[in-house]
Kinemage of the C-alpha trace (Angstrom):
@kinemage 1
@onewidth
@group {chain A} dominant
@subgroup {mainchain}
@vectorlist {calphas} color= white
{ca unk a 1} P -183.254 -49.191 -36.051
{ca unk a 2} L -183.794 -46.941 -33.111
{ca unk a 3} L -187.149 -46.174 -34.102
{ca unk a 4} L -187.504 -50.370 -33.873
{ca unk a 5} L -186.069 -50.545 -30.464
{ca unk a 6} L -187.890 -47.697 -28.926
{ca unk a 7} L -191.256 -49.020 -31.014
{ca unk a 8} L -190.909 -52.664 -29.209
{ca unk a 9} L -190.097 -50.860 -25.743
{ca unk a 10} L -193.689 -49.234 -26.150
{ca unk a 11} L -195.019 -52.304 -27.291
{ca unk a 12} L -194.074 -54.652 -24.138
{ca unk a 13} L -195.027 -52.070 -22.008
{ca unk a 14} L -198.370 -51.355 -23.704
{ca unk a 15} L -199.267 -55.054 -24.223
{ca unk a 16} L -197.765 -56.524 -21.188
{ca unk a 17} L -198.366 -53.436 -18.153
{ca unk a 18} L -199.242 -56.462 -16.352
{ca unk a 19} L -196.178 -58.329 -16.417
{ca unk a 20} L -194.011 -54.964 -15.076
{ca unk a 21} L -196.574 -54.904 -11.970
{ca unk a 22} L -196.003 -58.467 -11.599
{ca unk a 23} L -192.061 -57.780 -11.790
{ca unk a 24} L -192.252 -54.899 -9.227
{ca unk a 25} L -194.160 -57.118 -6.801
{ca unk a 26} L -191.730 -59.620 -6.827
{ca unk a 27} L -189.084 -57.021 -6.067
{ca unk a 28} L -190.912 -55.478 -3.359
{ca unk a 29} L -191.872 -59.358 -2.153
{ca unk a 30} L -188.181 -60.319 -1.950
{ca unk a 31} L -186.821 -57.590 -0.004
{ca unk a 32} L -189.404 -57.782 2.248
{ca unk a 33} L -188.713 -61.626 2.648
{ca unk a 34} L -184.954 -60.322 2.835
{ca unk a 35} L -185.673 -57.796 5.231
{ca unk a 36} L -187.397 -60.247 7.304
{ca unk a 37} L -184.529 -62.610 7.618
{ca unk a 38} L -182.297 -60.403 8.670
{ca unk a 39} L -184.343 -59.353 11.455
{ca unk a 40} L -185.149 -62.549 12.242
{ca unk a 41} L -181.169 -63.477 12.045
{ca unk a 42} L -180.425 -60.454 14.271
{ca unk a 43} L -183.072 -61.283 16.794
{ca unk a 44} L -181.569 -64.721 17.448
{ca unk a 45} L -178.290 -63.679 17.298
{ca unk a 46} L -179.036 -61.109 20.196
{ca unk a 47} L -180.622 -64.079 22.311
{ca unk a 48} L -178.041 -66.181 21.859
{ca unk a 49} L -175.206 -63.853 22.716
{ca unk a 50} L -178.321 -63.168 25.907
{ca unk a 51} L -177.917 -66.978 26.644
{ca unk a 52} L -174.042 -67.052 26.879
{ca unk a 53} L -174.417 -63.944 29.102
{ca unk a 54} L -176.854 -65.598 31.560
{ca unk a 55} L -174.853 -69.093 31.725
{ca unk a 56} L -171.772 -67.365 32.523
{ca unk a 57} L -173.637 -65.332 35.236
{ca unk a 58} L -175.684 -68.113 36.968
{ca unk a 59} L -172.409 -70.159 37.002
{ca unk a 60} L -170.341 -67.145 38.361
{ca unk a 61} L -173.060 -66.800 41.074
{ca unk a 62} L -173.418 -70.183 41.490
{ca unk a 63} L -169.837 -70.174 42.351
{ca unk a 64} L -169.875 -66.975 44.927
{ca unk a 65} L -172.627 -68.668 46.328
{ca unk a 66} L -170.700 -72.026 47.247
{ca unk a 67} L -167.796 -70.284 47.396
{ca unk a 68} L -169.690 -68.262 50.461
{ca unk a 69} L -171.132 -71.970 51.853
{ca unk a 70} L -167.381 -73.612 51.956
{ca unk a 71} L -166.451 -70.481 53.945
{ca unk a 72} L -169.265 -71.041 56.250
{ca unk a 73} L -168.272 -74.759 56.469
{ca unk a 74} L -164.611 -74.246 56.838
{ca unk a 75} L -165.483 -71.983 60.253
{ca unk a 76} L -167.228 -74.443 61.489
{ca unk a 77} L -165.175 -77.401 61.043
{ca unk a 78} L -162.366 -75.092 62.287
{ca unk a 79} L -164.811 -74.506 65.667
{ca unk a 80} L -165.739 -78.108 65.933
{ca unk a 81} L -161.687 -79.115 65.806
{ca unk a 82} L -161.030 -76.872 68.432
{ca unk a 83} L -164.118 -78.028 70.725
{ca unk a 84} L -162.620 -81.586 70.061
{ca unk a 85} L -159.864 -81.364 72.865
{ca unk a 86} L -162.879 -80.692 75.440
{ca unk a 87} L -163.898 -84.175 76.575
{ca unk a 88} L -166.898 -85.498 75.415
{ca unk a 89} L -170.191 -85.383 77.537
{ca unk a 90} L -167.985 -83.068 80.308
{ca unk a 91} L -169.952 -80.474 79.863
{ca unk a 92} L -173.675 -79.805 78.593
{ca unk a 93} L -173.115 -76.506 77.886
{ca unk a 94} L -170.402 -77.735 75.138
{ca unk a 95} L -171.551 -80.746 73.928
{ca unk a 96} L -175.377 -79.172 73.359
{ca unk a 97} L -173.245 -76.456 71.348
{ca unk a 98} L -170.977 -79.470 69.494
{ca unk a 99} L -174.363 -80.735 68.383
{ca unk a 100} L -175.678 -77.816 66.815
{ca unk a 101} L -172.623 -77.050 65.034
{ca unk a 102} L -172.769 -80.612 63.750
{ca unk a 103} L -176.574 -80.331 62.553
{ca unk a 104} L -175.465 -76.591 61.091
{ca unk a 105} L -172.546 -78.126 58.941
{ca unk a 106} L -174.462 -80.925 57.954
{ca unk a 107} L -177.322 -78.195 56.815
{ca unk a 108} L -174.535 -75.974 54.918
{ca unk a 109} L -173.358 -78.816 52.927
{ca unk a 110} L -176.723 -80.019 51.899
{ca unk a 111} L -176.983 -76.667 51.434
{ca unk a 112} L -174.078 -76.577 48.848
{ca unk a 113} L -175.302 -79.490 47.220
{ca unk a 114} L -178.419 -78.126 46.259
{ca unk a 115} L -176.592 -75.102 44.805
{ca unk a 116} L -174.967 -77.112 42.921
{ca unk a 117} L -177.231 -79.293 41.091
{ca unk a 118} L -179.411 -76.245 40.613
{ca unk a 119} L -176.844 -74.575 39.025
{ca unk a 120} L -176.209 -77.455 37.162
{ca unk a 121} L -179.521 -77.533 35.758
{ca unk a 122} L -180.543 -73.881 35.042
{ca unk a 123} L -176.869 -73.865 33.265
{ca unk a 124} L -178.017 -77.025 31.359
{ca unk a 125} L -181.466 -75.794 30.276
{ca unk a 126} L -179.756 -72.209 29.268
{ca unk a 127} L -177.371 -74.444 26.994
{ca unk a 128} L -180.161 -76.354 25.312
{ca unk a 129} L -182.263 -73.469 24.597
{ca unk a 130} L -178.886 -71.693 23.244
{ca unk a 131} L -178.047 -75.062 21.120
{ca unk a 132} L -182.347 -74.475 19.660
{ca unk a 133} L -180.886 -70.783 18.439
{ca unk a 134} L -178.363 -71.661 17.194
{ca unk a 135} L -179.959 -74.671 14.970
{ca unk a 136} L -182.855 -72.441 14.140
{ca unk a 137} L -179.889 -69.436 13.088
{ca unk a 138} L -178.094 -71.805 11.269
{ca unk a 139} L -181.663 -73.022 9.087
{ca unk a 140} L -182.408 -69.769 8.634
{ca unk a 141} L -179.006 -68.677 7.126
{ca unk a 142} L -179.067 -71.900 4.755
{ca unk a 143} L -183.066 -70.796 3.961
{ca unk a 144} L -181.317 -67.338 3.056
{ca unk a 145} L -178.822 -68.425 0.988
{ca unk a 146} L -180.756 -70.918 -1.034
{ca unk a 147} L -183.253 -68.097 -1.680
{ca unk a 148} L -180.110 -65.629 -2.991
């Protein structure tokens, strides 16, 4: 009997060779493919953890920069207050310096305004490229699993 067993080993692999090379391509085939995946799945996992990285950094910037603006703008309501209890049109000198106080405030909180909707929308295109990753991670994991 273990003359019969050994006898039809030889035999498939004499007959067949063919079919073993085929086998041991398909090996090497699927852990490549496998291989692949996970780089792939490690790559987009790195730029997604990137992404959350950069939206919390332009939003904390975004936020020292109006944080710096409101600063600005609190001085110089502060300076216009206090230039209040000077009559108006008394004096050139202070009402030529009232004016460009005014025009300066009105500037910093443009100013502000544009920071913000720029934040808004680098922080909003950041999100939907991160949402992209995330959907193309998620297909890729399903791909891997259906493959397994």
């Amino acid at each position: 009997m273990h003359y019969l067993k050994k006898s039809l080993v030889d035999l498939h692999s004499s007959d067949y060779p063919k079919l073993n090379s085929d086998n041991r391509k398909r090996l090497k085939l699927n852990e490549a493919v496998a291989r692949s995946f996970k780089k792939r799945l490690k790559i987009l996992s790195d730029a997604i953890r990137e992404l959350n990285h950069d939206i919390k950094e332009r939003q904390s910037k975004s936020q020292q920069v109006q944080d710096k603006i409101e600063k600005e703008i609190s001085h110089l309501e502060f300076v216009l207050k206090e230039m209040a209890k000077f009559p108006l049109a008394q004096v050139d000198m202070i009402e030529t310096r009232r004016l460009g106080l005014e025009g300066e405030l009105l500037r910093l909180k443009h100013q502000e305004r544009t920071e913000y909707i720029k934040a808004w929308s680098d922080v909003s295109t950041l999100k939907r490229k991160r949402r992209d990753f995330i959907m193309e991670y998620e297909n890729l994991l399903r791909t891997e699993e259906m493959l397994e």
